[in-house]
C-alpha positions in Angstrom: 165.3 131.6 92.1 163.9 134.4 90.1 166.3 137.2 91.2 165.4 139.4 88.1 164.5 143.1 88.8 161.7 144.3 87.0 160.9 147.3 85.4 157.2 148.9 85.3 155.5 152.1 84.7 155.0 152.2 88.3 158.2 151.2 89.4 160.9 148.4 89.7 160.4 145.2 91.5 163.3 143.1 93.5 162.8 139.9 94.2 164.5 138.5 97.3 162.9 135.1 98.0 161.2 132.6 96.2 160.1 129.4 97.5 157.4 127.0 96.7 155.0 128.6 98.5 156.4 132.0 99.4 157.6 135.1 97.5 159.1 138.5 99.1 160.2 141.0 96.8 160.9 145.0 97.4 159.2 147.6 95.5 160.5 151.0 94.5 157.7 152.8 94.1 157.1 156.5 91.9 154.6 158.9 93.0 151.5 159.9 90.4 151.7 155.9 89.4 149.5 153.2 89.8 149.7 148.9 89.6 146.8 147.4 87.3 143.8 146.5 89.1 143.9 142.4 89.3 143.0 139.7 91.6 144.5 136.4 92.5 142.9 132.9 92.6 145.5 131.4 95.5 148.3 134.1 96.2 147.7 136.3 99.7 149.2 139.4 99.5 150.8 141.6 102.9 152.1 145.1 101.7 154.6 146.7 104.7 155.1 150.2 103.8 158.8 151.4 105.0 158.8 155.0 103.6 156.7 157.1 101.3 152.7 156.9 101.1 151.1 154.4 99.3 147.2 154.0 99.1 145.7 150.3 98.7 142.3 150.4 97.0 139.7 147.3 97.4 136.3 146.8 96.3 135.3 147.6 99.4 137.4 150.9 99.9 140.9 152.7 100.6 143.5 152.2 103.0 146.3 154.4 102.9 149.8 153.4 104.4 152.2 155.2 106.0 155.5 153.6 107.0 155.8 150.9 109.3 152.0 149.9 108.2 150.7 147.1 106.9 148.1 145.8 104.7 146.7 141.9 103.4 145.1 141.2 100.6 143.0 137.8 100.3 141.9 136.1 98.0 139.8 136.7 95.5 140.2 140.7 96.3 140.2 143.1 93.8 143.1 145.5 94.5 146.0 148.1 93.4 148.2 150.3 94.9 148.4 154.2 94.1 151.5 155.5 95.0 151.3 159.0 96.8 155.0 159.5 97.1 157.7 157.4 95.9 157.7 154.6 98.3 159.8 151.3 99.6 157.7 148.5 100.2 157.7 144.6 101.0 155.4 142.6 99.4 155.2 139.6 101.0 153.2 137.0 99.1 152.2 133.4 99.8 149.8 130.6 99.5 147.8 128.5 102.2 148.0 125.6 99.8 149.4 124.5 97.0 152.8 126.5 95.4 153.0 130.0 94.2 152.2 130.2 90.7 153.3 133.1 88.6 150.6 132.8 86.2 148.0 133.5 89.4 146.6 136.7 88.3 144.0 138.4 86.7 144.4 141.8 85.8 141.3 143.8 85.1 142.7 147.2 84.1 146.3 148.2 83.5 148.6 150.1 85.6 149.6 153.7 84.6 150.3 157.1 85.5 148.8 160.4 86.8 149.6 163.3 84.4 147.6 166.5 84.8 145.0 165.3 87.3 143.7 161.9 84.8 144.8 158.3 85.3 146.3 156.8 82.0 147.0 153.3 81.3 150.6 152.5 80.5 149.3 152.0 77.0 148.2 155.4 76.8 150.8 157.0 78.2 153.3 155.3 75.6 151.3 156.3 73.0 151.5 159.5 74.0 155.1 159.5 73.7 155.5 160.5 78.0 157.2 157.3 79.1 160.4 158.5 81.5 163.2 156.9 79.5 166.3 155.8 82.2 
């Protein structure tokens, strides 16, 4: 198993179980941040919000979450989160077939940051010289 965390503009990622066809990890989310927009071919995704305020955006609109919500996304969706507040969430991923592949994803825009009102890609943002070093 995985147990890596990992780091990203919009937060960290904790993975606490991976199996064949399942993967639950926490995220520890930062407020004015954003995940890239991205799809999977297999993976279902449940988000279960258990503080903070986090908005899910689909093609086909918004859903904001408050705790104790939850939120599935199916396949092929179109989705990100946009995080509100800093936030603690499950992500509960798994497949109805098949195993979990970590290579299921297309990303169609990065994630970033909101700073003064405009979303910028991670890329811009380092460019810029305003990533929070910890």
């Amino acid at each position: 198993m995985d147990n890596s965390n990992v780091h990203k503009i919009w937060g960290e990622r904790r993975r606490i179980l991976l199996t064949d066809q399942t993967e639950i990890d926490l995220l520890y989310t930062k407020a004015g941040t954003f995940c890239s927009t991205h799809r999977h071919d297999n993976k279902i995704n449940r988000f279960i919000l258990i503080s903070g305020e986090v908005v899910i955006e689909t093609e086909f609109g918004k859903t904001t979450l408050k705790p104790n919500e939850a939120f599935e996304v199916r396949t092929p969706l179109i989705h990100r989160f946009v995080n509100v507040k800093d936030s603690v969430l499950i992500e509960y991923a798994y497949v109805d077939y098949g195993k979990i592949d970590p290579a299921d994803i297309v990303r169609i825009s990065q994630g970033g940051k909101v700073i003064e009102g405009v979303e910028m890609t991670f890329e811009e943002v380092r460019k810029k010289g305003l990533l929070e070093l910890k």
